[in-house]
C-alpha positions in Angstrom: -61.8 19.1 15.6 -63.3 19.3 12.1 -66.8 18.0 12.8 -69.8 18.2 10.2 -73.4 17.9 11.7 -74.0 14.8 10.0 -71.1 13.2 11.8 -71.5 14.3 15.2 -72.4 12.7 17.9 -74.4 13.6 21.2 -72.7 13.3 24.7 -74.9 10.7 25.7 -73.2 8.4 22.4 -70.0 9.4 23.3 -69.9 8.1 26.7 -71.0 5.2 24.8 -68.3 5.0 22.5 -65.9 5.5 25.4 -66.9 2.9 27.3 -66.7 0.6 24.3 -62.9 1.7 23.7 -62.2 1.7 27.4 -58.8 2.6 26.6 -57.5 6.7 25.7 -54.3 8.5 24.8 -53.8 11.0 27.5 -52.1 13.8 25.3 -50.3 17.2 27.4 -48.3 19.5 27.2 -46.0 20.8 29.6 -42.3 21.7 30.6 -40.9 18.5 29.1 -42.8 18.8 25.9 -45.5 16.9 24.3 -46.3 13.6 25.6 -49.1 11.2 25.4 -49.4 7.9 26.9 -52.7 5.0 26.6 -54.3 4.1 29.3 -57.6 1.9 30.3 -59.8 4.5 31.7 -63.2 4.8 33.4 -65.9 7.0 32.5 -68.0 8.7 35.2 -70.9 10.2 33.5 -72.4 11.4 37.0 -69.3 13.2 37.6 -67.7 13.6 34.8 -64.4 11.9 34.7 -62.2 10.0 33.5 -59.8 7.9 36.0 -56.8 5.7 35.1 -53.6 5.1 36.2 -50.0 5.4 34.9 -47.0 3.4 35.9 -44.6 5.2 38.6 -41.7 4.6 36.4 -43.5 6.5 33.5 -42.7 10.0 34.3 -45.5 11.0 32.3 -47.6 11.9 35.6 -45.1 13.8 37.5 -46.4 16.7 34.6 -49.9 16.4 34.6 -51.2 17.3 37.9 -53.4 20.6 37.9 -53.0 20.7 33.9 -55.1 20.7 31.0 -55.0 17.2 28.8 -56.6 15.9 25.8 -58.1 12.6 25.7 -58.3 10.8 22.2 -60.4 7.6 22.1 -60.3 6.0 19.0 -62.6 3.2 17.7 -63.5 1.9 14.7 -61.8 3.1 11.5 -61.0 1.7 8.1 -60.1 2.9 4.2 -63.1 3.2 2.0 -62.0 2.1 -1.8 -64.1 4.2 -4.8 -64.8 0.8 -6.3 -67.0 -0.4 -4.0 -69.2 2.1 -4.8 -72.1 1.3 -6.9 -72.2 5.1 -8.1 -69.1 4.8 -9.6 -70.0 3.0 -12.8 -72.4 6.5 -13.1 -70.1 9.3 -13.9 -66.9 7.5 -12.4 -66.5 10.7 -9.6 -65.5 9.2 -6.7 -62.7 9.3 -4.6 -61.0 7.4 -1.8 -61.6 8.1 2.2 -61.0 6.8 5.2 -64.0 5.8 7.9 -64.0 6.2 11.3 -65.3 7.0 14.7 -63.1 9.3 17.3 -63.7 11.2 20.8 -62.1 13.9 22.1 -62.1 14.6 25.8 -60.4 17.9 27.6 -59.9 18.4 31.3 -57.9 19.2 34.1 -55.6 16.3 35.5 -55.5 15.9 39.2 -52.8 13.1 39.8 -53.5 10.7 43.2 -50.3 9.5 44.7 -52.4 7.4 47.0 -52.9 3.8 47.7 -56.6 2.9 48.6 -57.9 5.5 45.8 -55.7 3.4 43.4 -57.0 0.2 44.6 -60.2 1.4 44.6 -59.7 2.2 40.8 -57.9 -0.5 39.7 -60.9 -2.9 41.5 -63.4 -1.0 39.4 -61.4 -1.2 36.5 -61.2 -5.1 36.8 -64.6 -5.8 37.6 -65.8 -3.7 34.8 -63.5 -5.4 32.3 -64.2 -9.0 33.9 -67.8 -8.8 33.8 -67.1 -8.6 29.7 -65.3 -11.6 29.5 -66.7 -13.8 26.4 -65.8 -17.0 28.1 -67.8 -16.3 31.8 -69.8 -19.5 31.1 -66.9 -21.8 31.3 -64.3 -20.0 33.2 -64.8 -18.0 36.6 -63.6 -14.0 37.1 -60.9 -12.7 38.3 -60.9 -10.2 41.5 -58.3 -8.3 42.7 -58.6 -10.5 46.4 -57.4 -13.7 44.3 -54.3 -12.8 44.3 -51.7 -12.9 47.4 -52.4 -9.0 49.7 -49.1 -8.4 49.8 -48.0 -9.1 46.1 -51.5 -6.7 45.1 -49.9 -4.2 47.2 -46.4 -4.5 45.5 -48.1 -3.8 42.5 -50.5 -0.8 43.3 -47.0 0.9 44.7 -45.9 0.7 41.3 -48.9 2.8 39.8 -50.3 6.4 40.5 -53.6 7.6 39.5 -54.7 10.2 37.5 -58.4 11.3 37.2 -59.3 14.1 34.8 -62.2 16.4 35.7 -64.0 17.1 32.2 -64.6 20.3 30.5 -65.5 19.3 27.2 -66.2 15.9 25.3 -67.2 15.5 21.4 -67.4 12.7 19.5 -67.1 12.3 15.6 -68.0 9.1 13.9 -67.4 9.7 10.0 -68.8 6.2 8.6 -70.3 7.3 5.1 -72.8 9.5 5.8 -73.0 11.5 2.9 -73.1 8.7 0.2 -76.1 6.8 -0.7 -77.6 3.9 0.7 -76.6 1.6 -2.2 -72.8 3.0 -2.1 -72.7 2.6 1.8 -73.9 -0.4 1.8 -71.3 -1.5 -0.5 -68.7 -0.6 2.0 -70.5 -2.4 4.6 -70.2 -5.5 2.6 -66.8 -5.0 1.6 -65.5 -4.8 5.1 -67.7 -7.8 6.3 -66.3 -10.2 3.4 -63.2 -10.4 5.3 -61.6 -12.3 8.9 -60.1 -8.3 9.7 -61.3 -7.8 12.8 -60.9 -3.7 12.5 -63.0 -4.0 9.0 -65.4 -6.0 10.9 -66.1 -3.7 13.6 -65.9 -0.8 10.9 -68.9 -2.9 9.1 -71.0 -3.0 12.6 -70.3 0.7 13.7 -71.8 1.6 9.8 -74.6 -0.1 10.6 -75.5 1.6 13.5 -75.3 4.8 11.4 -78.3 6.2 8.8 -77.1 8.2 5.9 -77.6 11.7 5.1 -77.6 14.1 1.8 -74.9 13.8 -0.4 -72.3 16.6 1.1 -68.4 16.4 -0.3 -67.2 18.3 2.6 -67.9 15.7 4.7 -65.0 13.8 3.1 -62.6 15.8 4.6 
């Protein structure tokens, strides 16, 4: 993808930023034509891979196996208006944009039609995503053994898993980089003053961000 030093990011962040989506669009394409379908995945940074499952019924995975995908996570994001600029009332050359923060991920699907690696998965997946739980301090997780053996084994019959070996990962978070601190801050309170949940996040993920020399190009 289009990616300007000042908005990359190094491998390191972007298993960060995957693991705070948790959730990618496995794009291919193959004899039935492009597809892509989202799925909660887990990042391996050891091994680098990505696992997930689909549902049986999607027939998505009966093309993927021993093929090249691409993996689009995307995070924050968000329109940037010219008047919350400060520099505007300077020469009035400003334009709108659009913020955000993406990661691309390509590799070779290897699909596993096999019961104990998908619970396996589907355990990590819920502990991982339990352990995040905002209300943990009144309510208790959930594991997989809660629920009734044979009704959990109903349900991983219906999934098939997919883990995806990777080849190459790069991340691209375009949060206002090349404007000043005045004008990006501006943007950051713009997007705060509001209940928007996207435009909130958008605010936080500029804040992690530190600005750079004034470059148009990166508004493409």
């Amino acid at each position: 993808m289009y990616n300007p030093p000042a908005n990359r990011v190094d491998d390191a962040d972007a298993f960060d930023l995957i693991e705070q989506s948790g959730f990618g669009q496995i794009v291919s394409a193959s004899a039935p034509g492009l597809q892509a379908t989202g799925l909660p995945l887990l990042a391996d940074r050891a091994a680098m891979t990505l696992r997930g499952h689909f549902a049986r019924a999607n027939e998505h995975w009966k093309s993927v196996d021993s093929v090249d995908v691409l993996v689009l996570f995307q995070l924050a994001d968000g329109y940037v208006s010219p008047g919350w600029y400060p520099s505007k009332a300077e020469d009035g050359r400003v334009v709108p944009t659009w913020n955000y923060e993406v990661v691309q991920v390509r590799g070779r699907a290897t699909v596993h039609d096999d019961a104990e690696w998908v619970r396996q998965l589907v355990t990590e997946l819920t502990d991982l995503h339990e352990s995040h739980r905002g209300d943990l301090g009144t309510r208790p997780s959930w594991e997989v053994t809660d629920a009734p053996a044979d009704f959990i084994d109903r349900k991983l019959r219906a999934i098939v898993g997919v883990e995806i070996a990777i080849e190459y990962i790069e991340a691209k978070r375009k949060l206002s980089q090349n404007r000043s601190d005045e004008d990006r801050q501006g943007v950051i309170d713009a997007h705060s003053a509001t209940d928007d949940p996207q435009s909130i996040g958008l605010a936080g993920a500029m804040r992690d961000t530190t600005g750079w020399i004034d470059d148009p190009d990166l508004d493409q």
